[in-house]
N, C-alpha and C positions, 0 to 999 in steps of 0.2 A: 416417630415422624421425622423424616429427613426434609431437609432443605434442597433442592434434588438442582435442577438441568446444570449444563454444563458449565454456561456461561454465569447463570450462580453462584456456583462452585468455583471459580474463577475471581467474581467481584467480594466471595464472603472472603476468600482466601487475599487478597488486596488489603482488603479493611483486617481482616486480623493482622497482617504484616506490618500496615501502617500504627494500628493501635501497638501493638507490640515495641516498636521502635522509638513511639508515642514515648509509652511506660522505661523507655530504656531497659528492656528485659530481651536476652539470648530466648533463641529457642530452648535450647535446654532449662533456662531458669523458669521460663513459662510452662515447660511439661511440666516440670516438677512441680510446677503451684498447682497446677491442675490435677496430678494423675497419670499423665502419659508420658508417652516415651516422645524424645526429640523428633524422631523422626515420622511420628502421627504429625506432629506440628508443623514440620517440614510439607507432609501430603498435603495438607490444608491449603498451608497459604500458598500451596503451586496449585491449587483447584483440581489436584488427585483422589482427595476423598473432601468431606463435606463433616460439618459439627449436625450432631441430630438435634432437633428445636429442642426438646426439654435439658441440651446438655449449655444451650446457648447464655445461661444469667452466672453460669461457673466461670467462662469465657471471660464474657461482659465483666465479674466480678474481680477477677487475676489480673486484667488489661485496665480497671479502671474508666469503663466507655458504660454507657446506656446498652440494649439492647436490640434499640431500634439504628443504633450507629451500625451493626452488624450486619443491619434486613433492610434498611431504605437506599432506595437509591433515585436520584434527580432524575434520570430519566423513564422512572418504573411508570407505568399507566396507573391510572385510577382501580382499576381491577387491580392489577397485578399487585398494587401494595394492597388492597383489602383482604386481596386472600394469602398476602403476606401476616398481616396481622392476623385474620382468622386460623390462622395456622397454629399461630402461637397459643392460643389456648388450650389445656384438657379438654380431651373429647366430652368428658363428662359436665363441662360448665358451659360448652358451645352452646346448643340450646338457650341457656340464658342468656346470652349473650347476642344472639338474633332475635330474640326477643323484646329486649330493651332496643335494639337498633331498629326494629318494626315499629316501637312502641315512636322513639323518635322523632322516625320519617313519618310516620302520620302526623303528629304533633306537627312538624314543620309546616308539611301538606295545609293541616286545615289552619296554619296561622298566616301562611301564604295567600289562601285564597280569602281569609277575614281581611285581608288587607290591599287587595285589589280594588279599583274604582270601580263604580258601577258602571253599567254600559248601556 
């Protein structure tokens, strides 16, 4: 699963740069923790290619940031970061994971209207 449009690949590549300089680490010193060559790390933070989600907590762990400092951004819509965060899970535990947020949002639902005035 990639982290895909353009302008994504633009703002992940920003935040990796800035965490990067954050950690005071070279491009080259951050391939090397990681695995790749400079010049993958290069493509990144100019939003030429993108980091694939499951490769995102190797990232996050080399740079010293959370994982969500990588995916959030202040002006993401309400959507757009849900299905950011939806993103991030194994296909195989999604499921569960809409299901506790079903389970939830009813919860909320019927605590919301137990606590309405009457009319």
């Amino acid at each position: 699963m990639t982290l895909i449009n353009e302008e994504g690949k633009k703002r992940l590549g920003e935040r990796v740069r800035r965490a990067r300089l954050d950690a005071d680490l070279t491009q080259g010193q951050l391939a090397e923790e990681i695995g790749i060559s400079q010049n993958a790390v290069s493509n990144i933070e100019t939003g030429l290619s993108t980091i694939d989600a499951p490769d995102l907590p190797v990232w996050a762990a080399a740079l010293n940031k959370p994982v969500m400092f990588f995916l959030m951004d202040s002006d993401m819509s309400l959507v757009e970061r849900a299905t950011t965060i939806l993103s991030m899970f194994p296909e195989d535990r999604l499921e569960f994971v809409l299901h506790m947020l079903e389970n939830m949002a009813l919860t909320i639902q019927q605590q919301s209207e137990n606590t309405e005035p009457p009319r």
